[in-house]
C-alpha positions in Angstrom: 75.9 20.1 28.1 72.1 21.3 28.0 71.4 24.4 26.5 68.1 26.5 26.8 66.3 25.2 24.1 66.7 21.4 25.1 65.8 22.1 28.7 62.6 23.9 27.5 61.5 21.2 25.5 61.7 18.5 28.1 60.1 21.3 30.6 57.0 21.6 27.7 57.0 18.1 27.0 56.6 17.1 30.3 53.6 20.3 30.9 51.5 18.8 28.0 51.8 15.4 29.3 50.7 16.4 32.6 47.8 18.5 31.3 46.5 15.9 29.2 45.5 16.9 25.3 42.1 18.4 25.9 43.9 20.7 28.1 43.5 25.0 27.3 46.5 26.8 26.4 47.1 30.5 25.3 47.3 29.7 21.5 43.4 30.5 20.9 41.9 27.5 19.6 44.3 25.4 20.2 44.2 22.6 22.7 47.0 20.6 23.9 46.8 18.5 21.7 46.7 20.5 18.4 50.0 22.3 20.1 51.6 19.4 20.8 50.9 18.4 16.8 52.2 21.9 16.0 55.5 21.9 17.5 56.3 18.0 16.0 55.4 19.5 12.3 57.3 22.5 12.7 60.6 20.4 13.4 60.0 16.9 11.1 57.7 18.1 8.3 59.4 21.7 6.7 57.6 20.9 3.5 54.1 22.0 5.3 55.9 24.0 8.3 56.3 26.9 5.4 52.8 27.6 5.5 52.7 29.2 8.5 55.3 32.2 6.8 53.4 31.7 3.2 49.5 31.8 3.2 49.4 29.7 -0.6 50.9 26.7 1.7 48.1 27.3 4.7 45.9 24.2 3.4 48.8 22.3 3.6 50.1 23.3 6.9 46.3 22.7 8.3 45.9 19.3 6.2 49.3 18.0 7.6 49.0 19.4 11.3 45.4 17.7 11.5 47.3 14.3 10.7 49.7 14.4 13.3 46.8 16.2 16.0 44.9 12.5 15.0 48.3 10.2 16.6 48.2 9.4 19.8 48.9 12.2 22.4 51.4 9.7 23.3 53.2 9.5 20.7 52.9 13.0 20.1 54.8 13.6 23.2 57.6 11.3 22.6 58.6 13.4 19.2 58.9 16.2 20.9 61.0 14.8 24.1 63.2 12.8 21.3 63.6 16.2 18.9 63.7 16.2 15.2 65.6 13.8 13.1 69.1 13.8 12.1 68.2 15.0 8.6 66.3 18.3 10.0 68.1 21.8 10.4 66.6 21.7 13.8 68.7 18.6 14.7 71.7 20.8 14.8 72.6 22.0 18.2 73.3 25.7 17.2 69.9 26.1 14.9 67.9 25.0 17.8 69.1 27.0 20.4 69.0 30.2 17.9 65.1 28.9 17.3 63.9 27.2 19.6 64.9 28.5 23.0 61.9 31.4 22.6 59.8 29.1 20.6 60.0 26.5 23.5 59.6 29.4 26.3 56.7 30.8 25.4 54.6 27.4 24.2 55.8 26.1 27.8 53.9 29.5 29.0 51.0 29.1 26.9 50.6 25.9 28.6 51.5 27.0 32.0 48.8 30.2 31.9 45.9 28.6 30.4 45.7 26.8 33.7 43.5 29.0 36.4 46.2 28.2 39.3 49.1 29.2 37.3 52.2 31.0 39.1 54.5 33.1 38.1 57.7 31.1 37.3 61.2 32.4 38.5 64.3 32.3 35.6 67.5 32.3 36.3 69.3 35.3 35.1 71.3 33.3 32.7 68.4 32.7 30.6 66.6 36.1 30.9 69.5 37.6 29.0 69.4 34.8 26.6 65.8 35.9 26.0 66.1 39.9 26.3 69.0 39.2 23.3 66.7 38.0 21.4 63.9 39.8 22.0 66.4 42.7 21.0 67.1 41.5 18.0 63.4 40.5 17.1 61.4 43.6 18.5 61.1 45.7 15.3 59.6 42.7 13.6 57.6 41.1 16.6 56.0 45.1 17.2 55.5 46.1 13.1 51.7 45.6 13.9 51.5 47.8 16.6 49.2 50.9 16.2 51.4 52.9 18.7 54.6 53.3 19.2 56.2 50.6 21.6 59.6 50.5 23.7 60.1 47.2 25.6 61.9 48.2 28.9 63.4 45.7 31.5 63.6 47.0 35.4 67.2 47.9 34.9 66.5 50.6 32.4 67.4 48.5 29.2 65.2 49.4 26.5 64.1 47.8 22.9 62.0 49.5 20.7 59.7 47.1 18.8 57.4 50.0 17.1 58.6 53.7 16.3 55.0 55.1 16.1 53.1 57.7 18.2 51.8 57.6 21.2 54.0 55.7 22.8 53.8 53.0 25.3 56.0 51.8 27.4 55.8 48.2 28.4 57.8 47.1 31.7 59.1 44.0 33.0 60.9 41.0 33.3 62.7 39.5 30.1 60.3 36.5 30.0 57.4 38.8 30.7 58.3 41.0 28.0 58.9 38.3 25.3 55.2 37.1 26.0 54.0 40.3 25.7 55.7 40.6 22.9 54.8 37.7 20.8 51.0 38.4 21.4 50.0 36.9 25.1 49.5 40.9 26.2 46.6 39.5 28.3 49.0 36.8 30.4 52.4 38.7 30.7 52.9 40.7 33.7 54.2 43.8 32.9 53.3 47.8 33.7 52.2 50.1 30.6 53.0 53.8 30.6 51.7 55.8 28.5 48.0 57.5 26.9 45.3 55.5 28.1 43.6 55.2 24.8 47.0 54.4 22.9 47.6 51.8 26.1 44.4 49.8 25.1 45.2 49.8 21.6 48.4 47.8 22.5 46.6 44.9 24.2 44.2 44.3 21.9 46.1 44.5 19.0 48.5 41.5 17.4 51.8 41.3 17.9 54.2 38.8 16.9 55.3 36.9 14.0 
């Protein structure tokens, strides 16, 4: 049976082949292409994936990601449709849904909104309580950089608080809306702030995420 995190990665494999590599995306800097190379290191190569978490194994992570971004976008493609080898923690059906159904979601978004004729794309309830449980879980960490205080609230009234500081903003909306907001893309989600004006600015510009 398909789970969240397999349908997203044929949904974002199929988005990056459509866009081509020299295609935008939300990641800043980043084309297709060098996302593309990102995701396949993150699930086959875990010796270099580290330095994403640990700056003394950055050069690493940038020596080995610039490898895969020179392969053919092709190729590239075909990892990620595939998934990661039987030997990878990834490969395990469990450990990928647990990290990679948000992981998935939001690349497929940064793909999705970089494009200037982007629309907004409908989930199905199912899945926007699989992400609002784990944007639950990962608020306090994703929010730890804000300069305010910050409470995540879908339009039902549930609430996650990803910041405990003062002023506090609100931020409304949809599940998937909040999880981009939350893992930095401020600027693409659409939600509704509430809250000081000055402490409301503050939250978009600042970083957020992991």
């Amino acid at each position: 049976m398909s789970t969240h995190a397999q349908r997203e990665r044929l949904l974002l494999a199929d988005l990056l082949e459509t866009a081509g590599p020299n295609a935008p995306t939300l990641c800043q800097g980043w084309s297709a292409r060098d996302l593309a190379a990102h995701i396949v290191v993150r699930e086959r190569r875990s010796d270099a994936a580290a330095g994403a978490l640990f700056k003394p194994l950055a050069a690493r992570l940038e020596r080995v990601q610039a490898e895969f971004a020179a392969k053919p976008y092709e190729e590239l493609i075909q990892l990620i449709r595939t998934g990661p080898p039987r030997t990878s923690p990834f490969a395990l059906k469990q450990i990928d849904e647990a990290a990679n159904t948000v992981e998935f979601y939001v690349h497929t978004e940064d793909v999705r909104r970089a494009q200037p004729d982007w629309t907004p794309r409908e989930l199905d309830p199912v899945f926007a309580d699989a992400l609002w449980s784990r944007l639950e879980k990962m608020a306090r960490v994703l929010g730890r950089k804000a300069p305010v205080g910050v409470v995540l609230r879908r339009p039902d009234g549930r609430t996650a608080v990803g910041n405990r500081g003062v002023p506090v903003v609100t931020v409304t909306g949809e599940p998937g809306e909040l999880t981009l907001f939350a893992f930095g893309r401020q600027a693409a989600a659409r939600v509704e702030l509430e809250g000081d004006e000055v402490a409301k600015a503050k939250l978009l510009a600042a970083r957020l995420g992991i």
